[in-house]
N, C-alpha and C positions, 0 to 999 in steps of 0.2 A: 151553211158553213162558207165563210172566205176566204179562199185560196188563193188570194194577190200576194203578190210577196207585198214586204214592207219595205218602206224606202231602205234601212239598214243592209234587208237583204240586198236589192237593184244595187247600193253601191261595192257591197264585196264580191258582185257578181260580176261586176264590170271591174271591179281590181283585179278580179283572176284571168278576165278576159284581157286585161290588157297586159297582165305579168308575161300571160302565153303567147303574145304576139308578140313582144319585147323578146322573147327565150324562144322562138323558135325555131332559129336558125343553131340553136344548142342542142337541140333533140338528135337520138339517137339516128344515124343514117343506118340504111341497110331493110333487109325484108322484117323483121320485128318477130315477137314473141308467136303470133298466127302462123309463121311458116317454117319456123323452127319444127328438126325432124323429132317422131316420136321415141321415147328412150328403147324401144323395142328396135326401130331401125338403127340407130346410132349405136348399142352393142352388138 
């Protein structure tokens, strides 16, 4: 079986990589969804 991507994939994989380097100073700032408290602590 071959598991290579195809060139189609290589290129929308480098489009996504280059969207997210282009937008990442758009990301959210702050600790994120991991350190967010549990709904148990927070009522």
């Amino acid at each position: 079986m071959d598991l290579t991507y195809s060139p189609e994939h290589q290129a929308f994989r480098q489009e996504v990589l280059d969207f997210l380097d282009a937008h990442r100073d758009a990301a959210p700032k702050g600790r994120g969804a991991a350190q967010r408290p549990s709904p148990e602590v927070v009522a």
